[in-house]
N, C-alpha and C positions, 0 to 999 in steps of 0.2 A: 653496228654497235660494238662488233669486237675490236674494233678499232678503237675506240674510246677505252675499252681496259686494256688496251696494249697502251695507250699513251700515258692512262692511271701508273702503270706499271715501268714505265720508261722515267716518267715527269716525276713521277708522287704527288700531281694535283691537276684537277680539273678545274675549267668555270662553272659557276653556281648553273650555268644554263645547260653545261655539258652531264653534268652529274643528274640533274631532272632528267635530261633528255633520256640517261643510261637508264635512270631507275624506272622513270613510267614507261618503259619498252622492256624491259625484263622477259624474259619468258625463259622457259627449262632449259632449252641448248644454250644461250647464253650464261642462263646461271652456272651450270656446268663448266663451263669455258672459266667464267669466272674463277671459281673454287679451286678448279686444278691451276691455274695459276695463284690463286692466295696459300695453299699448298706450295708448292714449289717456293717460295716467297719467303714463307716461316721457315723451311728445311733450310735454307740458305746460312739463317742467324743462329736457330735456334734445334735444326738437323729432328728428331722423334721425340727432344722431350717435352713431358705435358709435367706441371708444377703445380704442387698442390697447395691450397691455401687452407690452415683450419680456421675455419667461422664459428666465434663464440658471438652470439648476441646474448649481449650486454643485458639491456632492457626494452620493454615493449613501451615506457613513458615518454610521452615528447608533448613539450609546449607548442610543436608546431598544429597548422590545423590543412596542412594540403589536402587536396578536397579528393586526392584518389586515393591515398595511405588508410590502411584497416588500422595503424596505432596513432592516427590522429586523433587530436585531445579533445574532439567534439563528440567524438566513440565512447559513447558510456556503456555501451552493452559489453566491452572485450573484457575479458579478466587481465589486469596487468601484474609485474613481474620485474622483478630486477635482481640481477646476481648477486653473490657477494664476492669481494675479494677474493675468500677463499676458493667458491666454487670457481673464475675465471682461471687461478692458478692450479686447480685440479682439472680442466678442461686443458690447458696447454699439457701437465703431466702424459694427458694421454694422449694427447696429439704428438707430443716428442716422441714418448714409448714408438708410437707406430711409424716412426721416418718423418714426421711434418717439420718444414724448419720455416716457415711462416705463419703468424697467428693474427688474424684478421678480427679486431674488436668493433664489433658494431652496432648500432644501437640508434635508437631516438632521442632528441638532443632532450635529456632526461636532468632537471637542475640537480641532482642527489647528485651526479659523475662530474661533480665541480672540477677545476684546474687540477686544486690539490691531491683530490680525490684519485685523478687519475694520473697524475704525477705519479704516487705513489704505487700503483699499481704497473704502468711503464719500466718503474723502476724496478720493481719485486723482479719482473719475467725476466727482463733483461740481466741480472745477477745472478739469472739460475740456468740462463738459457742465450749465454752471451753468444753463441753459433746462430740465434736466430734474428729473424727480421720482424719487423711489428707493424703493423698495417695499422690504421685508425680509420675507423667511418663512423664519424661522430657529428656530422651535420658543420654548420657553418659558427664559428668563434673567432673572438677577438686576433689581433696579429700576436699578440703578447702573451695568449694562450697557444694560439698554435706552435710558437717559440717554445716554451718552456716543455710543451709533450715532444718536440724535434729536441732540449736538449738535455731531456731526462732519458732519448736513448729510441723513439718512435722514427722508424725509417721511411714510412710510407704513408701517404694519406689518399682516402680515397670519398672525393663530393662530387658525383653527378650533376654536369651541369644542365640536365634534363631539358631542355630547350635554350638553344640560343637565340630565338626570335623572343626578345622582351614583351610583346603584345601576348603571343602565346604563353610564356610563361606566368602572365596574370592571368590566363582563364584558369592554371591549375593551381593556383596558389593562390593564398587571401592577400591584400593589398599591402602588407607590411613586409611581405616577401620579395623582393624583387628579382629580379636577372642581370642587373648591374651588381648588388650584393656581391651574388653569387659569382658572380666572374671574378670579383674584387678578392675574394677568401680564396679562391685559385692562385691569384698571382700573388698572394701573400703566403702562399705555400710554396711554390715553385721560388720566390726571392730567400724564404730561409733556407731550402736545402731540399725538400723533402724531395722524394719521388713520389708523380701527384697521377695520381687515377683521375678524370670525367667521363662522363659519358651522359647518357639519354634512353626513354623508353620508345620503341616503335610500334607505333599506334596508339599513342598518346591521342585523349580526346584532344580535337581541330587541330591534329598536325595535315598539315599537305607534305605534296612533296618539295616545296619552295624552303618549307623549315628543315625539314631534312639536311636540303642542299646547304642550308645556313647552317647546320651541327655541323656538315665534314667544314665546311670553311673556316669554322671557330676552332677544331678541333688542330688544323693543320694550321691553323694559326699559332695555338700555344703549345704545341708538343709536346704531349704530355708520356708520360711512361708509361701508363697506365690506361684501357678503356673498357669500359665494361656498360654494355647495350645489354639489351633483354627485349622482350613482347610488353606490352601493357598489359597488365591483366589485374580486372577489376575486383573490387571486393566491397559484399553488399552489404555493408554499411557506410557506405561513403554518397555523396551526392553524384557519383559516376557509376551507380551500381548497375546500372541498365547500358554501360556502354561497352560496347563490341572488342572482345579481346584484339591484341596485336596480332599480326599471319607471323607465321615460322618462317615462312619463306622471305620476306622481305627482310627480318631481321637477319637472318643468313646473310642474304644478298648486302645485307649495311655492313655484318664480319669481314666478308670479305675485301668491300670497298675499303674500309679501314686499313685490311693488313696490307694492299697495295699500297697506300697515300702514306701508312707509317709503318714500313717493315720492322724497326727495331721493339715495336709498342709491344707491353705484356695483356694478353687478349682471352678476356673468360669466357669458358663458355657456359652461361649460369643456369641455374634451377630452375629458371622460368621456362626457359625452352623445353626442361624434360616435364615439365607441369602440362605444356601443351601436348607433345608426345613423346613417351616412355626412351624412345631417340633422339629427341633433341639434343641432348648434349653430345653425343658421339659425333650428329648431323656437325655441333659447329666447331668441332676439331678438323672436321673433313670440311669447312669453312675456313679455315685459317687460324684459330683460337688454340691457345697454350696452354691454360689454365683452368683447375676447377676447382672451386674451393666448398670442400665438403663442413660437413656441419657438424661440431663438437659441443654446442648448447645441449645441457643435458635434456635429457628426453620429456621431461614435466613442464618445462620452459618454451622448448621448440616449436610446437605447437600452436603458442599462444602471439608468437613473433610473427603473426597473421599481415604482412602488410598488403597479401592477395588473396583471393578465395585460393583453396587447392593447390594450396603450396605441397608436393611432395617431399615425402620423408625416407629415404631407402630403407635407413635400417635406424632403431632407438643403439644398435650396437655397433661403437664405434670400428671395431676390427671388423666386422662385417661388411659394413659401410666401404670401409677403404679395398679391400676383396673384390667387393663389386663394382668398384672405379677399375682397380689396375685392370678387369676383365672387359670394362666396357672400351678403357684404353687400349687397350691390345688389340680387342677384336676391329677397332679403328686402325689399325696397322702402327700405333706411337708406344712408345712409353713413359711411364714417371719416374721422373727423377726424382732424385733424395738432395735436393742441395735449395737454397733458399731462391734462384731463382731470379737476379733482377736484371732488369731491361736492359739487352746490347745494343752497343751503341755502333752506326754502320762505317765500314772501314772505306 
């Protein structure tokens, strides 16, 4: 098997059959193997630093109704919420205050945060905060909306393309959802300019490992700058409340895979993981992952951006919060960097 991530690592791609093979044979000395080489990997491009993303969500309203999301719009029990202008521009204040030079806007595709709506909010930050970058995770929009937030000054956008097997993707979605869609809004972002984030949950209800193997293939297909994986993790209000969270360990094992097949990609490593255990996110630095993007949604709001059971919160206080990154950072052997952060490209 370790011959298969030396050729990951030589090639940057497997066959759909080799990557099955790798992942259902897994076991702890391979993963290991694994890791210190997606280690080695990042240090190449990207050498100790980890980059931090501030995460304001936006709102907990969306018209969509994906059947594992806690703010889907069939959820009448959740309390919903939406920011205002002001407060999104008082959540970067503090995010700049504290070194942040990326601010991640995200949210459920919520019809109040129209084009103009947030045109004009694009615009505010960027005038006050032209040293920064602007991420958008705002679900799937027209090509002519996604234009006008890339040229009101939006650097980044980030739509999971949560399964690239179209059959699976209708088990988690309602039938107006598709997986051609969503591929379609990807490459309408990547032809305007942006720098485009996908990715997938692992252990998504009926994922195999055949779909798996179809995500690294889709993934290495569009090359994206951006990937950001997690665990599945259920939340009981949805028609998947009873179904079995994602392993740590495989999602690891997928970090890794990743930073072998696209060394230059910027690679999170998110909240879910520390949701399952208090280390998860150190775990997938020491995985291959750069990134963390802590949470600047104020503390009345945060809470209610439920789209898992037990979502963790470190601190309601921002300076606190980032304290106990640079410590979780450090005691992983990296550091944070203070600069914005975007994808290198391999020489």
């Amino acid at each position: 098997m370790k011959e298969l991530i030396d050729k990951l690592e030589k090639e940057k791609k497997l066959s759909k059959e080799e990557f099955i093979t790798l992942i259902d044979n897994r076991t702890e000395d391979l993963s290991e193997y694994l890791f210190e080489r997606a280690r080695v990997v990042r240090e190449i491009l990207y050498g100790k630093d980890v980059y931090l993303r501030g995460l304001i969500e936006l709102s907990n309203y969306c018209k969509n109704d994906c059947y594992y999301c806690g703010i889907r719009k069939s959820n009448l029990k959740i309390e919903r919420y939406r920011l205002t202008k002001e407060q999104i521009l008082e959540c970067c204040d503090i995010g700049y205050t504290l070194g942040y030079r990326t601010f991640v806007l995200q949210g459920g595709e919520d019809r109040y945060f129209s084009q103009g709506v947030m045109v004009d909010i694009i615009q505010s930050i960027k005038q006050k905060y032209s040293d920064c970058a602007i991420t958008l995770s705002l679900g799937e929009k027209s090509y002519n909306t996604y234009l006008a937030y890339y040229e009101a000054g939006a650097d980044r956008y980030l739509l999971r393309h949560e399964t690239a097997n179209s059959y699976h993707y209708s088990q988690l979605h309602p039938e107006r959802l598709t997986a051609e869609k969503r591929k379609k809004c990807l490459s309408d972002l990547k032809k305007i300019g942006f720098q485009v984030g996908t990715g997938f949950m692992v252990g998504s209800p009926f994922q195999t490992t055949e779909t798996l193997a179809e995500d690294l293939a889709y993934i290495y297909e569009f090359q994206p700058h951006m990937i950001g994986i997690g665990p599945f993790m259920s939340h009981h209000q949805t028609p998947f409340a009873d179904a079995k969270n994602g392993s740590m360990d495989l999602t690891l094992f997928m970090l890794a895979l990743l930073r072998l097949m696209l060394p230059h990609v910027l690679l999170p490593t998110t909240t879910a993981l520390s949701s399952i255990d208090p280390a998860g996110r150190a775990k997938g630095l020491l995985a291959g992952a750069n990134v963390i993007m802590p949470n600047l949604t104020p503390s009345d709001a945060r809470n209610k951006y439920s789209i898992y059971d037990n979502k963790i919160t470190i601190s309601d206080d921002a300076l606190l919060n980032k304290q106990s990154l640079e410590d979780l950072v450090n005691e992983a052997g990296y550091r944070i960097a203070s600069v914005r952060g975007d994808a290198r490209v391999m020489k």
